[in-house]
C-alpha positions in Angstrom: 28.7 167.4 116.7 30.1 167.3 113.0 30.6 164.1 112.0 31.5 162.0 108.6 31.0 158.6 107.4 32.4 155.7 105.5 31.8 152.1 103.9 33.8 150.1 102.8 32.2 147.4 100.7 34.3 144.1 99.8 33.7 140.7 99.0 33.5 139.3 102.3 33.3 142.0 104.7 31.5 145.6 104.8 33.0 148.1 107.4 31.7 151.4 108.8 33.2 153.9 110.4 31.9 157.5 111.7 34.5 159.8 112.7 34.7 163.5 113.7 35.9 167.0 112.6 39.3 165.5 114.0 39.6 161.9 112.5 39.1 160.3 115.7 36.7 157.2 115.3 33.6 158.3 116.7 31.6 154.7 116.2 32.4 151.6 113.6 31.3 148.2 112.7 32.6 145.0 111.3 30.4 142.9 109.3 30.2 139.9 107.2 29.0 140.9 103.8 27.8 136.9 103.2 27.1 138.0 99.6 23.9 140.3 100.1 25.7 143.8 99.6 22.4 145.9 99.8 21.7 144.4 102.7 25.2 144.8 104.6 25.2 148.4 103.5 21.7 148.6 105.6 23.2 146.4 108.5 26.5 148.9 108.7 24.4 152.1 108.3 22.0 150.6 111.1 25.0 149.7 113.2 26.2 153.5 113.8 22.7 154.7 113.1 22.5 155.5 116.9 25.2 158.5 116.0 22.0 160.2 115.3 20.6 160.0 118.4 23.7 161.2 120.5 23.0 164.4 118.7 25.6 163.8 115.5 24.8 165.4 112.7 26.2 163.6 109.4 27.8 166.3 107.3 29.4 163.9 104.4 29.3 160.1 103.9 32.0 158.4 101.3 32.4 154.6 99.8 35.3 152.7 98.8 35.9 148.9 98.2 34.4 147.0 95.2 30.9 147.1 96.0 31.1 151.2 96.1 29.3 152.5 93.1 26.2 150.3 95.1 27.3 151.5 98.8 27.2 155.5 97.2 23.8 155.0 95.6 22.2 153.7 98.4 23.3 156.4 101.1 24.1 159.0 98.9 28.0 159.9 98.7 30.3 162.5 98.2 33.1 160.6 97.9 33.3 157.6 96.6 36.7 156.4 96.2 39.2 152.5 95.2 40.4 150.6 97.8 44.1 152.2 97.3 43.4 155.6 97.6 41.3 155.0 100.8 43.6 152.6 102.4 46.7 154.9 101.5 44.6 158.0 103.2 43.6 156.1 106.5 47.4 154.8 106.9 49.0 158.1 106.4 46.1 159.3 109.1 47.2 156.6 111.3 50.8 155.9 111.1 53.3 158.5 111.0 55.6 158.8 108.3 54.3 155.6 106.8 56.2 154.5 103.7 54.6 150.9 102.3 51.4 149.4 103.3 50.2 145.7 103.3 46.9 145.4 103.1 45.5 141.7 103.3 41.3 141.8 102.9 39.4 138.8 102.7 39.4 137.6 98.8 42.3 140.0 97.6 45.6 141.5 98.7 47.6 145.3 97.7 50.8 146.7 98.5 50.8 150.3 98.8 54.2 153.0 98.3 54.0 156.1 99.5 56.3 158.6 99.6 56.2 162.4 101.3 52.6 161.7 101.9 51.5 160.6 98.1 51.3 157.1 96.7 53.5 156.8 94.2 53.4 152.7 92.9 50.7 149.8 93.8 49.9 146.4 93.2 47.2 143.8 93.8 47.3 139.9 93.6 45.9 138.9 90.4 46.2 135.4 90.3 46.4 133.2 93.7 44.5 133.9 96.8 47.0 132.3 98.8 47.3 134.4 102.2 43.8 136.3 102.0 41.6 136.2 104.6 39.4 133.5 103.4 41.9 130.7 102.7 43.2 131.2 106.2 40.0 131.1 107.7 39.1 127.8 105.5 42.4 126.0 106.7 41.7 127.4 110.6 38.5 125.2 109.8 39.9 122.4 108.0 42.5 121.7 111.1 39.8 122.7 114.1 41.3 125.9 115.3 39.4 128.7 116.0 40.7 131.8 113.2 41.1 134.1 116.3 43.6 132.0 118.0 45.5 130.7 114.3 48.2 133.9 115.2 48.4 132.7 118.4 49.4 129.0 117.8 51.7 129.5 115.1 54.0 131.8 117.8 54.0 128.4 120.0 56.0 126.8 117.2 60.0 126.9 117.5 60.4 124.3 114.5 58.6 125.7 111.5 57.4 123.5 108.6 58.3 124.5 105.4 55.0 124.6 103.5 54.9 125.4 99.9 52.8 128.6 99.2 53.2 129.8 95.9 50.0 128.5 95.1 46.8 128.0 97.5 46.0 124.6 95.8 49.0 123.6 96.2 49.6 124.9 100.0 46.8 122.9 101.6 48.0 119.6 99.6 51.3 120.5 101.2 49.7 121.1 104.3 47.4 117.7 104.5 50.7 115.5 103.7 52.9 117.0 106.8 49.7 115.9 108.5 50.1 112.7 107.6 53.5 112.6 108.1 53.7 113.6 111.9 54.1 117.1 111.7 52.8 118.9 115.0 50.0 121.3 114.0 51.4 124.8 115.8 54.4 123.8 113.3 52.5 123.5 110.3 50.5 126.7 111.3 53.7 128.6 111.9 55.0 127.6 108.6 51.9 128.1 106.4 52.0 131.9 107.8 56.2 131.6 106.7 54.8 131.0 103.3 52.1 133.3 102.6 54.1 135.6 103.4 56.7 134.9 101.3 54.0 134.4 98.8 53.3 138.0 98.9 56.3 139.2 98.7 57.5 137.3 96.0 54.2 138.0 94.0 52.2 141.4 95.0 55.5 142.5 96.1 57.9 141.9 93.7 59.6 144.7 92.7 58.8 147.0 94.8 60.8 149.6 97.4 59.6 148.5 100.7 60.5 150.8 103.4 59.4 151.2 106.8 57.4 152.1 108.5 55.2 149.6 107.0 51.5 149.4 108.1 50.2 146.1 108.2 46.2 147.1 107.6 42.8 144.6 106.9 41.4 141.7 108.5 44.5 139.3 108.3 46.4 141.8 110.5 44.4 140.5 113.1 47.0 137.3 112.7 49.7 137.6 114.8 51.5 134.9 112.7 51.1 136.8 110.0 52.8 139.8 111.3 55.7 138.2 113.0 56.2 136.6 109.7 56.7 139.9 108.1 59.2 141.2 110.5 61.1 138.3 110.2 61.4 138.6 106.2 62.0 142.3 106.6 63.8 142.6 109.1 61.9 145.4 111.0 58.9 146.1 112.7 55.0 145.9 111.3 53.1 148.3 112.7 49.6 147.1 112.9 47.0 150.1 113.5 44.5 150.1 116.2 41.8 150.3 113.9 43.4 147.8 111.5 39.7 146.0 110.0 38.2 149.8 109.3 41.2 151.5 107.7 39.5 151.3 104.8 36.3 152.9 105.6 38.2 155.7 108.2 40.1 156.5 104.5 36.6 157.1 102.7 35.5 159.0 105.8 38.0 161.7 105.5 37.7 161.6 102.2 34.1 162.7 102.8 35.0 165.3 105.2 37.6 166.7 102.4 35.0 166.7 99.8 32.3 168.2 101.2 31.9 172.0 101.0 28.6 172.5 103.0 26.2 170.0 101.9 25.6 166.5 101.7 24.2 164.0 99.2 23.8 161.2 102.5 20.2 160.1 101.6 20.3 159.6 106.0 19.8 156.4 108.4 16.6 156.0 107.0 17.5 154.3 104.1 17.7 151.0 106.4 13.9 150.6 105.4 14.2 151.0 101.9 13.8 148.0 99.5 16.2 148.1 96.9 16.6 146.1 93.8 19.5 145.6 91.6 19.7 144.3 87.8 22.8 144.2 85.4 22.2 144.3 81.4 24.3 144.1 78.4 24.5 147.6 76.5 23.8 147.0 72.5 24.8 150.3 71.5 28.1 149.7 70.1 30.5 146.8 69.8 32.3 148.3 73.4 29.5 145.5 75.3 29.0 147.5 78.1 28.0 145.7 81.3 25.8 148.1 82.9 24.8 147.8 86.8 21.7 149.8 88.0 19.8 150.1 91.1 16.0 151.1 92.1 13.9 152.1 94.8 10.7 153.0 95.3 9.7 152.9 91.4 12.9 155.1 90.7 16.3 154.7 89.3 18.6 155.7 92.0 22.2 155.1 89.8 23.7 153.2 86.9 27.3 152.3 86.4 29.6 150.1 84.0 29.2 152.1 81.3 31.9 153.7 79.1 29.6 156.2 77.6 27.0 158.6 78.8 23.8 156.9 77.2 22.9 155.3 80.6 23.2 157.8 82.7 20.6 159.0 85.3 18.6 161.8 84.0 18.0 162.6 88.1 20.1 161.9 90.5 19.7 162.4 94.0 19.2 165.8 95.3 21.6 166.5 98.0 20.1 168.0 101.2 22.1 170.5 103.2 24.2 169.7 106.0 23.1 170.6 109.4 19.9 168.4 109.6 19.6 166.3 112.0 19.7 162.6 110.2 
């Protein structure tokens, strides 16, 4: 069975996902980057690694969020791909006729356009992390609620409290005060979702021609407050995918499977043992600064990235082995 795989590297999670000659999820995982990037590229790649023993045969691999130029040079990659190009790929997979998507990840947020099947405008936050996956999680914490049931008790509340969320600073000071003042907590819970989402709108939104269907795609989609709260402000229905958490590594999958024209450069499940090491320097060379990223194993120079130039480039890259093995 022909099968293709994909990473998807970000600040707080790394996802995996293996899927088939049809784009159907053959095997995925969900893990906590905490980090350690080389080492949640192992845990992922050892989490599906049993795709090998079913009798799979890995025939292209691909990489996408920000820690992808490390992901590709630790598997080997064929694709390797940003986070709105992957995202935008998976959703048009996934949901039919999609026309915006809201993607909410742990540290950072994006709103995709697409139109006729090609993305035509983006944005990501660039200032406040209000609404991303790790200020929700820290103010599930902060008032003793479990993050998998915050969705849940905001849709208790009938009597939202209006929170201010057009900055994260400011939102939890909000939210401490209507603690103090009486306010009941699925309230408060309801109206901090009422606020990042208008938050997002009124920020990585603004502007933009939002049209449904809208695919509501990372980890905060999980959050059922979060979703009603965008229907509400809309004014129609979020679709929120099956596979919401590994859109973005089911986008660098086929992405792989696109790119690949009978052989791989996937380096295989083996690469779990490895010890790699990583090291960033400043490049002298001219008055551009580069910060130049590079990664070894085994004595070797596997990649090097960040540079605007050539001068850094590896004089032997990895050798790409021919699909059909047996990983």
């Amino acid at each position: 069975m022909r099968v293709y795989l994909g990473i998807d590297v970000g600040s707080v999670s790394t996802d995996v996902a293996v899927i088939d000659d049809d784009n159907r999820l053959v095997a995925g995982a969900y893990l906590m980057t905490r980090g350690q990037p080389i080492g949640a590229v192992q845990e992922a790649l050892q989490a599906v690694s049993d795709c090998s023993q079913r009798g799979m045969v890995v025939c292209g691999a691909g990489a996408t969020g920000s820690g992808r130029y490390l992901a590709a040079a630790i598997m080997g990659a064929d694709a390797v791909k940003n986070e709105i190009t992957a995202h935008a790929v998976a959703a048009i997979d996934r949901v039919p006729g999609v026309s915006t998507v809201i993607e909410i990840g742990g540290q950072d947020s994006k709103i995709i356009i697409i139109r006729d099947g090609v993305v035509v405008d983006f944005a990501m936050n660039s200032v406040c992390a209000a609404g991303t996956g790790s200020f929700l999680d820290r103010q599930a914490a902060r008032l003793g609620i479990p993050i998998e049931e915050f969705g849940r008790v905001a849709l208790c509340s009938s009597r939202p409290t209006r929170i201010a969320g057009r900055c994260a600073v400011f939102a939890e000071s909000d939210m401490v005060h209507k603690q103090q003042v009486g306010h009941a907590v699925e309230d408060i819970v309801w109206g901090l979702c009422q606020a990042l989402v208008r938050n997002y709108l009124s920020n990585v939104g603004k502007g933009k021609d939002i049209r449904p269907p809208v695919a509501f795609q990372g980890g905060v989609a999980a959050n059922a407050g979060m979703k009603r709260g965008f229907e509400e402000a809309l004014g129609y229905e979020v679709v929120v995918p099956e596979e919401h958490k590994l859109m973005g590594a089911i986008g660098a999958a086929i992405l792989a499977r696109e790119a690949c024209c009978g052989k791989t450069a996937f380096r295989g499940f083996g690469v779990t043992h490895e010890r790699f090491v990583s090291r960033g320097f400043e490049c002298d060379g001219c008055a551009n600064s580069c910060e130049v990223t590079e990664i070894h194993s085994g004595g070797s120079t596997l990649a090097r990235w960040g540079g605007r130039c050539g001068r850094w480039a590896c004089a032997k890259p990895a050798v790409p082995w021919r699909a059909g093995s047996v990983v």
